[in-house]
C-alpha positions as CSV (number, residue, x, y, z in Angstrom):
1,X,87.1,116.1,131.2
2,X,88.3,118.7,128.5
3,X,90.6,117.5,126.1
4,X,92.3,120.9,126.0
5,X,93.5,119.9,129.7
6,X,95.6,117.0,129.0
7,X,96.5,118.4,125.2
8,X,100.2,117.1,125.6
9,X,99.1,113.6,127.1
10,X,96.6,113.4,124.3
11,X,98.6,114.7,121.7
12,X,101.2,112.1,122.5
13,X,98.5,109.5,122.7
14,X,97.5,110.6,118.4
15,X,100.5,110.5,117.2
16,X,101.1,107.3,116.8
17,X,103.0,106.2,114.0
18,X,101.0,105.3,110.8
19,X,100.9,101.9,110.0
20,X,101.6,101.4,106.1
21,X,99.2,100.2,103.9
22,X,95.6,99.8,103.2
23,X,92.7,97.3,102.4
24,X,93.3,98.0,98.6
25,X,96.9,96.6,99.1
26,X,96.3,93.1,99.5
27,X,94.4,90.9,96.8
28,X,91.5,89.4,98.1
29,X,91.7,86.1,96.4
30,X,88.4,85.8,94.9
31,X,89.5,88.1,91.6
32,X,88.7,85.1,90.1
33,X,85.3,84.8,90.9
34,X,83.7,88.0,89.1
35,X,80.8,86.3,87.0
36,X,80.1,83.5,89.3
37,X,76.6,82.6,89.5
38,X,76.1,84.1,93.0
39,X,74.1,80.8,95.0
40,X,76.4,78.5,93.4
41,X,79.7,80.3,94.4
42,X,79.3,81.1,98.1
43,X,80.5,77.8,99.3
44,X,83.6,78.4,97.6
45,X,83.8,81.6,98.9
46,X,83.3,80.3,102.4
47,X,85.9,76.9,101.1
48,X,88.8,80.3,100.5
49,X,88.4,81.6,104.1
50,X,85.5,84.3,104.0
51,X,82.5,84.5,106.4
52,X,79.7,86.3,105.4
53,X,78.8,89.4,107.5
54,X,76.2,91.8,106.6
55,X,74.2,92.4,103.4
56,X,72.8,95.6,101.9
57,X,70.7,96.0,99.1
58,X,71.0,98.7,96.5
59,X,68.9,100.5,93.8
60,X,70.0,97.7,91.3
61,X,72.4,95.1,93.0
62,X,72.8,93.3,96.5
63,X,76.2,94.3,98.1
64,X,77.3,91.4,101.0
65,X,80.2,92.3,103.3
66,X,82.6,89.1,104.0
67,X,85.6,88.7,106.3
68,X,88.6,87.1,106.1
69,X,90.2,86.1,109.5
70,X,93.6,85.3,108.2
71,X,94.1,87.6,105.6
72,X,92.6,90.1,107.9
73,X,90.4,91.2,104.5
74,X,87.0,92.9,104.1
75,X,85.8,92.7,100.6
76,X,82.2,93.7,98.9
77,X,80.8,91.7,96.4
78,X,78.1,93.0,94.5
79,X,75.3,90.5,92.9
80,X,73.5,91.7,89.8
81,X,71.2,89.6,87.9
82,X,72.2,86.4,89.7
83,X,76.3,86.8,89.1
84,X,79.0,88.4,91.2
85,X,79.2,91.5,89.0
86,X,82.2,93.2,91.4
87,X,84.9,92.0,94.3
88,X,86.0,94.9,95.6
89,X,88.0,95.1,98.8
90,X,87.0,97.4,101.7
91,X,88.0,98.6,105.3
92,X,87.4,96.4,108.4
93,X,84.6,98.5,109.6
94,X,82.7,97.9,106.9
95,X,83.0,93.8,108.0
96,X,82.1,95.4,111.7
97,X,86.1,94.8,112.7
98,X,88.3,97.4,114.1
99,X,89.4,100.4,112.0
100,X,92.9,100.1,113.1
101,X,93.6,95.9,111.6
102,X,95.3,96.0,108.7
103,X,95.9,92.9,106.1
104,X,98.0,90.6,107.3
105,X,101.4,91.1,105.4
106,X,102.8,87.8,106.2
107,X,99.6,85.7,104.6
108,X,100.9,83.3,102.3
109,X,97.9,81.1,101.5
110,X,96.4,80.3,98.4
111,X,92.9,79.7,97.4
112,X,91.5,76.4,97.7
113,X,91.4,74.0,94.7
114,X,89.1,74.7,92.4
115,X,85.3,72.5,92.6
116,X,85.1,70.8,89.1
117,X,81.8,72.4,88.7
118,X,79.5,74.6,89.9
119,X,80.3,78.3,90.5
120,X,82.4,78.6,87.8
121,X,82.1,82.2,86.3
122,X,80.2,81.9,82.6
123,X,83.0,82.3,80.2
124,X,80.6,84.4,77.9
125,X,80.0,86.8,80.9
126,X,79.9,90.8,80.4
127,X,80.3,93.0,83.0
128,X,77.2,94.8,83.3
129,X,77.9,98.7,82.8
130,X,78.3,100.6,86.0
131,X,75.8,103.7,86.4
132,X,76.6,106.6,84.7
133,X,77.5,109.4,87.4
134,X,75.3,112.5,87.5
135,X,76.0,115.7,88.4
136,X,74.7,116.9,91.8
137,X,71.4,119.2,91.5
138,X,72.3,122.2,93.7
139,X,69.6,124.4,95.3
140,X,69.7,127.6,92.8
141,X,71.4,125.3,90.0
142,X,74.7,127.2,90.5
143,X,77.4,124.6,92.5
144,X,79.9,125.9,95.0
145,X,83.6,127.5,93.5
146,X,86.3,126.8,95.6
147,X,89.3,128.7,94.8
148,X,88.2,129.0,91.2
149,X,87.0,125.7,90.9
150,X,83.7,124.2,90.5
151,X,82.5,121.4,93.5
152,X,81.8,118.3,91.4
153,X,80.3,116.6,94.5
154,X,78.9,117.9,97.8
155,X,78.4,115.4,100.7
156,X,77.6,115.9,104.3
157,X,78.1,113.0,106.7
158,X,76.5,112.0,109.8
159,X,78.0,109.1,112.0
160,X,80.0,108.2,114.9
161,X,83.5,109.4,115.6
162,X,86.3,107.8,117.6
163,X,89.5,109.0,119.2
164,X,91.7,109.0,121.8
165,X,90.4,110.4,125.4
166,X,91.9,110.8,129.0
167,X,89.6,109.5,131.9
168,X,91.0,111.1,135.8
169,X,89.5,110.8,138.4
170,X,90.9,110.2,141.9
171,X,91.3,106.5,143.8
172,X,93.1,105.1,146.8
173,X,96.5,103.0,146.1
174,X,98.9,100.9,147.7
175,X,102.1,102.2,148.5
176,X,104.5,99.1,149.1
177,X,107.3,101.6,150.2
178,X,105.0,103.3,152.9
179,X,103.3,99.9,153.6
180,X,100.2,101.9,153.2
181,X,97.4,103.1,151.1
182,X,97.4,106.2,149.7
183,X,94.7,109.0,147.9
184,X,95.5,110.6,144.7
185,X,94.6,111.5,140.9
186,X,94.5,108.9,138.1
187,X,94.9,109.7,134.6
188,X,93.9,106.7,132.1
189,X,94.1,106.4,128.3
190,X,90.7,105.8,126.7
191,X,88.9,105.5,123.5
192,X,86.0,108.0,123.1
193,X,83.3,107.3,120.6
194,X,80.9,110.6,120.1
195,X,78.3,112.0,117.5
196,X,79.9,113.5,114.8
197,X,79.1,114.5,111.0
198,X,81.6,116.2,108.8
199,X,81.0,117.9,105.1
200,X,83.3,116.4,101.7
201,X,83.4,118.4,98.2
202,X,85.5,117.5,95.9
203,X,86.6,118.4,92.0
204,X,89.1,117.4,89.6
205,X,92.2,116.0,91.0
206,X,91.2,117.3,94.4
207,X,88.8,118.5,97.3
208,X,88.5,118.7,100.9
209,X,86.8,118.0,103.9
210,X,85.5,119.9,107.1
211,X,86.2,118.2,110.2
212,X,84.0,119.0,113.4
213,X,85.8,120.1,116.7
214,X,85.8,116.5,118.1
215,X,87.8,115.4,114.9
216,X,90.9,117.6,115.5
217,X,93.6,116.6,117.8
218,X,95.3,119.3,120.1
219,X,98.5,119.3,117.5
220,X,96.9,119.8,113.8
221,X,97.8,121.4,110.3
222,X,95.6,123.9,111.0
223,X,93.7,123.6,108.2
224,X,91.9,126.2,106.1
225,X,88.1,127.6,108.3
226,X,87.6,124.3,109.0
227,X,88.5,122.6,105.7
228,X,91.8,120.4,105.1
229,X,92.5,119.5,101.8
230,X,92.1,116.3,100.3
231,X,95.0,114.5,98.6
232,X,95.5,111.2,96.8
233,X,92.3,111.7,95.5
234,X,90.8,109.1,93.6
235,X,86.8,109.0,92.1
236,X,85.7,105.6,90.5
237,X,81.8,104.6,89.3
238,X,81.4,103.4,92.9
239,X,84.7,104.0,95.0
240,X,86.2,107.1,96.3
241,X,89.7,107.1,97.9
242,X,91.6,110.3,99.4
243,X,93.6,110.9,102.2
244,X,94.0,114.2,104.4
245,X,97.1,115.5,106.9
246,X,96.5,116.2,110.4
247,X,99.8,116.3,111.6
248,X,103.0,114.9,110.6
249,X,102.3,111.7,111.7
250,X,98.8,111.3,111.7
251,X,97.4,111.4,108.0
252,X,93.6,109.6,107.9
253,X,92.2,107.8,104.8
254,X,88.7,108.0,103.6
255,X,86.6,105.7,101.3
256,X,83.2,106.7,100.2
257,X,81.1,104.2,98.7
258,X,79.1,105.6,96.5
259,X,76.4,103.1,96.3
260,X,75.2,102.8,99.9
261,X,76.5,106.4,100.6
262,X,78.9,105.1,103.1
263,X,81.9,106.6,104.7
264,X,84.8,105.3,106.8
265,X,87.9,107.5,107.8
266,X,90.9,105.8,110.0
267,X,93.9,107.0,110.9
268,X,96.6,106.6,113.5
269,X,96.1,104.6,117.0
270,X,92.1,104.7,117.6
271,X,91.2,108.0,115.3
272,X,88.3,107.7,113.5
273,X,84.7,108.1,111.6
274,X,82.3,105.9,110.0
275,X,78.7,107.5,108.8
276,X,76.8,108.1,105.6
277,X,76.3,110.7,103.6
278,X,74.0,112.9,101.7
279,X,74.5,114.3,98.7
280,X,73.8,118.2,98.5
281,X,70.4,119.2,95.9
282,X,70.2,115.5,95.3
283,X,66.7,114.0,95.3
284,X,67.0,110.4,94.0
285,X,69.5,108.0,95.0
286,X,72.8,108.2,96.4
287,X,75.7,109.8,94.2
């Protein structure tokens, strides 16, 4: 059925209120552990709480995904050269959980005692140097200007979507006052999960991002041909954070990570995205 026909049911259904706070909120509880020799240290990763879920492998490191049932934690830890070289917390999709969990606030547990040997992280460890970013190679050499500003970073995304749906339909039911059965319509919350890809650029201090059709609730900002801005924004050597408004109560967060080109947006009640991206005029790796 059309989501323009049950707008105000759906619209009611996406603007649920936000739920504070993110993955990056919550310590992980295995800061500790960044220089660990990597076969030595995953039973003490397992002895804190964490189950190993998934495991990618980059141009120059191994990234595994682990979970954290009570803490309700994703994190990514990145093996280079034999050693944790990063812990880095993550979104629940990324750990193949629900987009809407959010670390548990009332978590009070500490991390096991420490083993007297073994994965200790060598005292003498550096950090090896993250890549150096490049700037994208755009088809004519000339990058997009948006509003007088040069696109640092062009991405388009392919993935699947989720949002809220209605599903109607007709059915028989009992009517205990009439002692009877009776016919009529239905009308049922749902989650729909559909093809999508959407397009990020972004610059100093800022960007945006188009959204396609199926990513726009009945009651929106607006936004600008498409594009909504991005806000919050925040670029690291292998993270990138930012945050866009719908509506007044319904204001997503994206992280991009830059080293498997992956993309997760969540916001209120079941909205949401997860895909990877391309970068535009890039030929090699990811960005």
């Amino acid at each position: 059925m059309s989501i323009n026909r049950v707008a105000p049911l759906l619209a009611a259904t996406l603007l649920l209120p936000a739920v504070p706070g993110t993955a990056a909120a919550q310590t992980t509880g295995l800061e500790d552990m960044v220089g660990a020799r990597a076969g030595q240290a995953e039973m003490e990763v397992r002895r804190r709480g964490y189950v190993d879920i998934r495991t990618e492998k980059g141009d120059d490191r191994g990234y595994t995904y682990w979970w954290n049932a009570d803490r309700r934690q994703c994190v990514t830890i990145a093996t280079m050269d034999g050693r944790y070289s990063s812990i880095q917390p993550t979104l629940p999709p990324d750990c193949r959980k629900p987009a809407n969990l959010r670390p548990n606030p009332n978590y009070t547990g500490q991390p096991a005692t420490r083993p007297p040997a073994g994965y200790e992280p060598d005292r003498g460890y550096a950090r090896p140097p993250e890549r150096q970013q490049t700037a994208p190679s755009y088809v004519g050499g000339v990058p997009p200007v948006v509003d007088g500003r040069d696109v640092d970073l062009g991405l388009v995304c392919f993935g699947d979507g989720t949002k809220a749906g209605i599903a109607s339909g007709t059915t028989w039911t009992w009517n205990r006052d009439k002692n009877r059965y009776d016919y009529g319509r239905y009308n049922e919350t749902t989650t729909e999960v559909f093809d999508a890809s959407l397009m990020v650029q972004t610059w100093e201090g800022g960007g945006r991002i188009r959204l396609p059709r199926s990513l726009i609730p009945p009651l929106n900002s607006r936004g600008h041909d498409g594009w909504w801005d991005l806000y919050d924004v925040v670029e690291g050597p292998d993270i990138i954070r930012a945050s866009y408004r719908l509506n007044g109560l319904n204001k997503p967060k994206l992280v991009i990570d830059r080293r498997t080109g992956r993309i997760t947006v969540e916001g209120a009640g079941t909205y949401g995205f997860r895909g990877t991206c391309d970068m535009i005029g890039h030929e090699a790796r990811r960005f």
